[in-house]
C-alpha positions in Angstrom: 141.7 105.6 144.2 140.4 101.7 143.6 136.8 103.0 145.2 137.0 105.7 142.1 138.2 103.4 139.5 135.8 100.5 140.9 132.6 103.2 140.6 133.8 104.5 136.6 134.1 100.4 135.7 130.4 100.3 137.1 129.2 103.4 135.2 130.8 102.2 132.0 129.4 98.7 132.4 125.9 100.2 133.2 126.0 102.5 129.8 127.0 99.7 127.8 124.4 97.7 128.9 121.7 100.8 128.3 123.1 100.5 125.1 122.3 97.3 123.9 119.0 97.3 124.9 117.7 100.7 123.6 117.3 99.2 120.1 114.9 96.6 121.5 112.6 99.2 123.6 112.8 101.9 120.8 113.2 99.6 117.8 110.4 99.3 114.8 107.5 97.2 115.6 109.1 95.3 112.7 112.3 94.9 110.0 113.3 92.3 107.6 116.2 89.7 108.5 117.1 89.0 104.9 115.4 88.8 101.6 116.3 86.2 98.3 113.8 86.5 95.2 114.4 83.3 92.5 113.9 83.4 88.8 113.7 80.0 87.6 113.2 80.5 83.5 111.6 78.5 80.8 112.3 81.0 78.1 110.9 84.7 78.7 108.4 83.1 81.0 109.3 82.6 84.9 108.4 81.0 88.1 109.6 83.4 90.6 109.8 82.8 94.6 109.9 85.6 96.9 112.0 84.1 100.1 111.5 86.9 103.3 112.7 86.7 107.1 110.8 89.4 109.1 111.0 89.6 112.4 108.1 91.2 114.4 107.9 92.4 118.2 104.2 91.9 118.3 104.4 87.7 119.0 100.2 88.1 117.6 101.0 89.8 114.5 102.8 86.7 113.1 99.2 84.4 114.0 97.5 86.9 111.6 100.5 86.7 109.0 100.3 82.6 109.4 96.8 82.6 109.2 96.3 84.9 105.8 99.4 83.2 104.0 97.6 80.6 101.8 99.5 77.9 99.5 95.9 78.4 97.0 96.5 80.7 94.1 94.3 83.9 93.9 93.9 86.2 91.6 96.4 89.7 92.3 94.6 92.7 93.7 94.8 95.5 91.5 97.3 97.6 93.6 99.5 94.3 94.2 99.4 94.1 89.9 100.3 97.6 89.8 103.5 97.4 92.2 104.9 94.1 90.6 104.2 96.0 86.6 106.1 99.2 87.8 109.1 96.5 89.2 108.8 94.6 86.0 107.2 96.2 83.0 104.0 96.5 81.8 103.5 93.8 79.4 104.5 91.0 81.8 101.2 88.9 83.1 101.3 87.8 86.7 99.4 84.7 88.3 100.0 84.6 92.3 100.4 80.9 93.0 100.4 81.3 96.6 102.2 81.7 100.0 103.8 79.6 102.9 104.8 81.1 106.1 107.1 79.4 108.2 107.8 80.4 112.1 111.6 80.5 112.4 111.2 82.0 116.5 108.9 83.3 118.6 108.8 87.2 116.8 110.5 85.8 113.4 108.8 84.4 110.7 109.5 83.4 107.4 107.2 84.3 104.0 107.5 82.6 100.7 105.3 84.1 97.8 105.1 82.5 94.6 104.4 84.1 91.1 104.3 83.0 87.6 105.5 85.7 85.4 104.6 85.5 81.5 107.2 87.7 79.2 109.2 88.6 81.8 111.8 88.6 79.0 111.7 89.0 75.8 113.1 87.1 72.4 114.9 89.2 70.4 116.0 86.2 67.0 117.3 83.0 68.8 118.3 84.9 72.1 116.5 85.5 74.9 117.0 88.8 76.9 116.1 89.3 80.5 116.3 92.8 81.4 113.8 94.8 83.7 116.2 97.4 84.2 115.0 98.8 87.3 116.9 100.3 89.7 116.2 100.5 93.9 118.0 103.0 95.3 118.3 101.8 99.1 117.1 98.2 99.9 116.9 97.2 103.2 118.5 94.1 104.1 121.1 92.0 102.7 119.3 90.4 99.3 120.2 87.7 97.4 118.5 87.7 93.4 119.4 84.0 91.8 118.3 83.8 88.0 117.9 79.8 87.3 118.4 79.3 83.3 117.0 76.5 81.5 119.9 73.6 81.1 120.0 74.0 77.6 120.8 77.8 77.9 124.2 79.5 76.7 124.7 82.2 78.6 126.3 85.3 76.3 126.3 88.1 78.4 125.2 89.1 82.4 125.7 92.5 84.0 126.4 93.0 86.4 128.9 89.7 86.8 127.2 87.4 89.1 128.7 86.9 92.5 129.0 83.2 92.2 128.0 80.9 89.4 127.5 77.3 89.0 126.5 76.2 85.7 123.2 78.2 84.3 122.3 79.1 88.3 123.8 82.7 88.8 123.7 84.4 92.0 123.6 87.9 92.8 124.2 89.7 96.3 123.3 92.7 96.8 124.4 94.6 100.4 121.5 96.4 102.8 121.5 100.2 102.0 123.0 100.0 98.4 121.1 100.5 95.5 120.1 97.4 93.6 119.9 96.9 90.1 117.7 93.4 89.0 120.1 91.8 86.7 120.5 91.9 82.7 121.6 88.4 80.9 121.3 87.6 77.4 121.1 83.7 76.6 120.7 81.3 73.4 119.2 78.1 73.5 
C-alpha cells in the first residue's frame, strides 16, 4: 500500500513539474511584460513616452533591438505615420524623438519611444478636449495610460474615472485581455 501511494506521489510530482516547464519549451519566441504610454500636455500638443517590457528567448535578438534603438530623432516611416494616425486621428503631426533600450535580464529588455504629438487635442472656446476615442479590443499585457495636464489646468470632466489621481497626473489601468479605451478629459486653463 505505501509502495503504491509512494509511486502516485512520484507521478503527480513528475506531471506537475512537466507542467511548468511546457510554457517555456513551447512558449512564443516573444511577449510583452507590461506596457505604460505617458501624455505629458502643453495644451492640444503632447510629449508622449511609450514605456515597454518585452521579454525575448532569443538572448541575440535583444543585441539587435539595443543596437537599432537610437536616442536621435528621425523622421517616421510612412507605415509607422500611418499606425500612430489610425490610433490618433488624422490631423495630429508626429515627430519621433527617439528610443532608449534598457536590458532588465538576460531575455528581458526594456524600450522607451518618444514622440511629439501636435493637436493631439483640440480647443473647443477656453477648454481643451482630449479625446482620440479609439477603442482596442483585446490588449495584451497589463497597461497603464497616465495623461499629465499642465499645472494651470482645471480638470472638468474625464471618462472613464481615472484609477488614481494626484493633482492634474491621472492614471489609468487597464487589465491584459480587456478592451481599452484611450481616455476622454475636458480641461480649462
Amino acid at each position: 500500500m505505501s509502495k503504491t501511494w509512494l509511486y502516485t506521489l512520484m507521478f503527480v510530482v513528475v506531471i506537475l513539474v512537466i507542467m511548468e516547464l511546457i510554457p517555456l519549451f513551447m512558449g512564443k519566441p516573444f511577449y510583452y511584460e507590461s506596457s505604460r504610454l505617458l501624455f505629458e500636455f502643453s495644451g492640444p500638443d503632447a510629449t508622449v513616452t511609450s514605456t515597454t517590457a518585452v521579454y525575448i528567448k532569443n538572448a541575440k535578438k535583444i543585441k539587435d533591438i539595443e543596437n537599432s534603438c537610437s536616442p536621435d530623432e528621425k523622421e517616421l516611416g510612412e507605415k509607422e505615420v500611418k499606425n500612430l494616425k489610425s490610433l490618433f486621428g488624422e490631423n495630429v503631426e508626429f515627430r519621433y524623438l527617439g528610443c532608449h533600450s534598457k536590458k532588465l535580464s538576460e531575455n528581458e529588455i526594456q524600450i522607451k519611444e518618444i514622440y511629439y504629438m501636435k493637436n493631439l487635442g483640440k480647443i473647443d472656446s477656453n477648454k481643451v478636449i482630449i479625446d482620440f476615442g479609439k477603442k482596442i479590443d483585446k490588449i495584451p499585457v497589463n497597461s497603464k495610460v497616465v495623461y499629465i495636464l499642465p499645472s494651470d489646468a482645471k480638470i472638468l470632466t474625464t471618462d472613464p474615472t481615472p484609477t488614481s489621481e494626484n493633482g492634474n497626473v491621472l492614471e489609468w489601468d487597464f487589465d491584459a485581455g480587456k478592451s481599452m479605451v484611450f481616455p476622454k478629459v475636458e480641461y480649462q486653463r
